[in-house]
N, C-alpha and C positions, 0 to 999 in steps of 0.2 A: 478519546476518539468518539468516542458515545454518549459524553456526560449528557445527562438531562433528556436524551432519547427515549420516547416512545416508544418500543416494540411490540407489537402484535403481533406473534406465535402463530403460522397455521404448519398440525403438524398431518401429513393425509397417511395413506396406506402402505406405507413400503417399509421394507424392512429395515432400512438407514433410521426410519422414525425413533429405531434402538438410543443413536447418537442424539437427540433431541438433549435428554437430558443435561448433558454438559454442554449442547452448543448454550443454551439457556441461560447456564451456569458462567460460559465464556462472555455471554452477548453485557451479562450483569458485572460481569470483572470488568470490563471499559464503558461501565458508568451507566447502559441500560437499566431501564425500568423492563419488565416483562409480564406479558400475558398469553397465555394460551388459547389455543381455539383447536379444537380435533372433528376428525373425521369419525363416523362409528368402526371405518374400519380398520383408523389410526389407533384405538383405543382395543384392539385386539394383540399390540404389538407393546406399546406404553402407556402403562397404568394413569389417567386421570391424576393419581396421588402423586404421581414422579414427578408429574411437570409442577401439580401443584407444589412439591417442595422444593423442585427448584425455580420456580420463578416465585414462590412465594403472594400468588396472588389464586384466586378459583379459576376454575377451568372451564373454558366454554364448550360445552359440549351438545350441547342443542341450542337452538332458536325459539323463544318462547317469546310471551305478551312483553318481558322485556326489552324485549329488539334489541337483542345484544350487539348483531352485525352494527347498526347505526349508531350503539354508544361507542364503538370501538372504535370504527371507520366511516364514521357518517362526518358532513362535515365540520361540527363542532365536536368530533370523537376525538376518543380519547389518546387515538396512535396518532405517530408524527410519519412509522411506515410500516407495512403489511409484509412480511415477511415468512413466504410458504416454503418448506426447508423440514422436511422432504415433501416434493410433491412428486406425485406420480404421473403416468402418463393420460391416465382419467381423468385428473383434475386439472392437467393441461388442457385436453380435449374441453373439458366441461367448460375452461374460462372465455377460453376461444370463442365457443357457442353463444358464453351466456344463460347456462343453467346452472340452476341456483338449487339442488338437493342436498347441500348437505352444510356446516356452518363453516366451513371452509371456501367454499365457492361464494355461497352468500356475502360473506365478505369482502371478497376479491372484487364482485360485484358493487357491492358496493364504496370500496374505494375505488373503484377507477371511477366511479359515476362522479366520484366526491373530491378528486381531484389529488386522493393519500397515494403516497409513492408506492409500490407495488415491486419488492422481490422476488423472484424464485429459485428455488436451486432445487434442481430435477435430480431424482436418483430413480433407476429404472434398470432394468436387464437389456445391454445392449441392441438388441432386434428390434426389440421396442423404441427404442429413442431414434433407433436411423428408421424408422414409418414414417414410409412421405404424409400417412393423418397428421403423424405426432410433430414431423419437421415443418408440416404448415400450420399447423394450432400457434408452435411457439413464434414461426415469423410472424404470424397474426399478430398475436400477443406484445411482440416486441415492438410492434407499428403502433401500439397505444402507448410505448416510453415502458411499459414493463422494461427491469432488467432482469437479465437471466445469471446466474451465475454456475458457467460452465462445469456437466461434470467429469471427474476422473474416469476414463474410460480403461479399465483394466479386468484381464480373466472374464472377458467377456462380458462385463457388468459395466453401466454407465453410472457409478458409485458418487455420491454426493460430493462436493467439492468443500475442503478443509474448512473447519470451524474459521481460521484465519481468513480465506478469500469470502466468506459468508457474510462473516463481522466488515469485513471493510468493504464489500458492497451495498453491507443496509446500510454503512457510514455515509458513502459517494454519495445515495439516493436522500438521507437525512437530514446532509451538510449543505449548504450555501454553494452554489455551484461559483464561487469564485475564481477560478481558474478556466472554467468551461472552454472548449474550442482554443486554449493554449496549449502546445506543447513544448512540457519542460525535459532539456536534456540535465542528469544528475549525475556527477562522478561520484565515486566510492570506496572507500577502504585504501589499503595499499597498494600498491605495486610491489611485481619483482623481477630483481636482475640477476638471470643467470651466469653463474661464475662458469661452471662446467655443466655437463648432465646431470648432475645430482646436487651441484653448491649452487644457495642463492646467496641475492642480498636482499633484504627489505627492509622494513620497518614495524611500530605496532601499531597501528590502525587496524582496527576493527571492522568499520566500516557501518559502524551502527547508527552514527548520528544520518552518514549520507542515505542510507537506507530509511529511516525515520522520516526523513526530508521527502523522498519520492513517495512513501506509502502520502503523507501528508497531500501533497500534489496531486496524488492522485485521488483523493477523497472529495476535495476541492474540484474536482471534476476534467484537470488535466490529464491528456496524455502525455504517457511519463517514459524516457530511456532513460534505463539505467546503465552506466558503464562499468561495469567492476570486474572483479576476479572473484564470481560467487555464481551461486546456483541462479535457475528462473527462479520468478517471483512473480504472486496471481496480479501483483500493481502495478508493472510496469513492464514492457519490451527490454529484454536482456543483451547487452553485446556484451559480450565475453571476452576479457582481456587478462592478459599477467602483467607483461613489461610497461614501464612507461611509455615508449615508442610505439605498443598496441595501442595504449587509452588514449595517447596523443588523435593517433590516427582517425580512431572510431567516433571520439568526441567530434572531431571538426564534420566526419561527415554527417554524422546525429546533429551538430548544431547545426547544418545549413540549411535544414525547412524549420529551424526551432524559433519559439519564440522569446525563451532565455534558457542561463544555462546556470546552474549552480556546481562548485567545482569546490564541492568537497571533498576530494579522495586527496591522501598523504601520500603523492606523488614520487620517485624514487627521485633524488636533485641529480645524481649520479649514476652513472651505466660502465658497465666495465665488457673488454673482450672476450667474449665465451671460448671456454677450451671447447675443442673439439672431443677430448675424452678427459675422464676423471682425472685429476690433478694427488699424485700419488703421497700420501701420508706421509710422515717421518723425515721432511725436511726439518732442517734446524728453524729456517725463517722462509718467507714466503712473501713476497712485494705485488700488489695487485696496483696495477695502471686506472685510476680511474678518472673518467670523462663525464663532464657536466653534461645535462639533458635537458633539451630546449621547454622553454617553460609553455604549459600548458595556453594558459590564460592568454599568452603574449599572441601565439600563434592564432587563438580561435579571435583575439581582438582583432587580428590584422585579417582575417578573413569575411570578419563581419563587423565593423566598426560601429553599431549601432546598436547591438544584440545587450541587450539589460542580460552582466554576469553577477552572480554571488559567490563569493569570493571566502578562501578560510585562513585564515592565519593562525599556528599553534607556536609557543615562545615556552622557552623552559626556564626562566628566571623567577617568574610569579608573582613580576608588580603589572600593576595594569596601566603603567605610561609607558612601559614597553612594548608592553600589548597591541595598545593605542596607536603607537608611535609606528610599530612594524605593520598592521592593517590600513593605517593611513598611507604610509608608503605605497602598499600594495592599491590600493582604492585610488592614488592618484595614478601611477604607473600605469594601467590594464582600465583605469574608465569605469570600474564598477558600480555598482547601484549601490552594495552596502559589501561591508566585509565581517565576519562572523570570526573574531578572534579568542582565545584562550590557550590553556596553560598544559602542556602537553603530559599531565599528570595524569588529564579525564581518558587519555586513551584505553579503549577497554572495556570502561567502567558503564555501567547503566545512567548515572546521574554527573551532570556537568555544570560550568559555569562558564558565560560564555558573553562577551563584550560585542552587541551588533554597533558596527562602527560607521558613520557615515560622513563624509565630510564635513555638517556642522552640528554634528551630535552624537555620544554613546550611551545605547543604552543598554542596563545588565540584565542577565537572563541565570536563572539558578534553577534545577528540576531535572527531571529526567529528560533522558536526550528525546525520545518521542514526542514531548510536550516540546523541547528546543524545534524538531521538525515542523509541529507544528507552527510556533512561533517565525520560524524562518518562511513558510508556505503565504499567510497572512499577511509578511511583509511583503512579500515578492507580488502578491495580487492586489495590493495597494499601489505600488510599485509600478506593472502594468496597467 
């Protein structure tokens, strides 16, 4: 998500500055380069040496005849973006203004003059963040393309927002806005059908490649729904579904201002009658009536015949002219842009292998499903 990434490090005053450490450490596990830049009054909180051992580079800590701000964030610097994480309400204030006291600001200043992308993720005690100073510094700030990266507002503290939503917003700001002003809707994971109150039926999707796929989107600079049976998530608008006849639903109305729709979730093929109360143990044998379920794909085509869908096909046999065979079907069937077929072994797993299928070409994809996301995001904005 980050390979070959610049990051410039501003860490200011606040006591989140504790978390610096491993976001550093995080920002370096997805491929980050890192450097530091501190506040004197960031450096009352974490030691110069912490950052220097985790980003593995010297620590800025003043501004001297080497005009450190211009080799970092000048515009032949050496950041691709500027990322302040924690910033306080001061150094919000301060950016707003335009003063330059301390090698955090100086900075700031000088990427926005120099045209380097510009993060922040505010952490601050409640009271503080909702000041109409502090709430018009940041709309300021934001009318110059600054992004913000919302924080957690809990126990009365507006507490930094997760090393996760941090990393994939200096991603959005560092990536190729390829997707920009698109909105992708993304299905996800499985479905389930309720047998009674307490029996389902599903499957084993995980739902990690669909997930991978929306973070991807959304770095690419699309807004992103996602449909699943899962929690929020800092990359995209969540509708919350179980059954397939939820995600049906929510999909068509999510696709109808969208501009494509990727329809990765292992959808249930089958639905059965819900008891109305538990279905009592200790029969000999037990016969469940089951009814097919109107296919996703079919529905959102006939709603929108012209919407670019991607499309998944998983086959349990594990040659790839079945593969082929079953994706092309689908790709001719529903109109798709490309279909994303493989062997339903990878369900689960972190690493896949996976046949992009197009009417007059396949091509193979081997690696972890995150880099599959990304591979499938790329296509889609070729695609568009």
């Amino acid at each position: 998500m980050l390979d070959g990434v610049n990051v410039a490090l501003g860490v200011t005053g606040s006591i989140a500055a504790v978390k610096t450490v491993e976001l550093a450490h995080e920002l370096r596990r997805r491929g980050a380069s890192v450097r530091a830049v501190t506040t004197s009054a960031a450096e009352g909180i974490v030691h110069p040496w912490a950052l220097e051992f985790a980003t593995d580079e010297p620590v800025v800590t003043e501004i001297t005849g080497a005009v450190e701000h211009v080799e970092l964030c000048g515009r032949e610097g050496w950041a691709d973006v500027f990322l302040i994480a924690p910033a306080t309400a001061n150094t919000v204030g301060k950016i707003a203004a335009a003063v330059d006291d301390t090698p955090v600001t100086t900075c700031a200043t000088t990427a926005l003059g120099a045209g380097v992308p510009v993060v922040v993720a505010p952490a601050m005690h409640e009271p503080m963040y909702d000041h109409p100073g502090v709430l018009d510094a940041i709309e300021r700030v934001e009318s110059w393309g600054v992004s913000f990266v919302d924080p957690r507002v809990e126990e009365g503290k507006a507490k930094i927002a997760t090393e996760d939503a941090i990393a994939l917003a200096t991603a959005r700001e560092a990536t190729p806005d390829t997707l920009a002003d698109r909105h992708v809707v993304v299905t996800s994971g499985a479905t389930t059908e309720s047998i009674d109150p307490i029996r389902t039926l599903s499957n084993r999707a995980s739902g990690k490649t669909g997930r991978a796929v929306a973070r991807a989107c959304y770095v690419r600079g699309a807004d992103v729904t996602l449909v699943h049976d899962g929690e929020d998530v800092p990359y995209a608008t969540v509708e919350s579904v179980e059954s397939a006849a939820e995600m049906r639903e929510a999909t068509l109305d999510a696709a109808e201002g969208a501009d494509a729709l990727v329809s990765a979730a292992a959808i249930s093929d089958y639905t059965v009658e819900r008891r109305p109360s538990k279905i009592r143990s200790g029969q000999e044998s037990l016969t469940l009536e089951l009814e097919p379920t109107p296919k996703l794909v079919d529905a959102v085509r006939e709603a929108r015949p012209d919407l670019p869908i991607v499309g998944f096909k998983a086959e349990t046999d594990g040659e790839d002219e079945d593969v082929v065979a079953a994706a092309r079907d689908l790709l001719e069937r529903a109109g798709m842009a490309f279909v994303v077929g493989n062997d339903a072994s990878v369900m689960a797993a972190d690493r896949t292998r996976a046949l992009l299928v197009r009417a007059d070409a396949v091509s193979e994809f081997e690696g972890e499903k995150s880099d599959l996301g990304a591979r499938i995001a790329d296509e889609l904005a070729a695609e568009l």
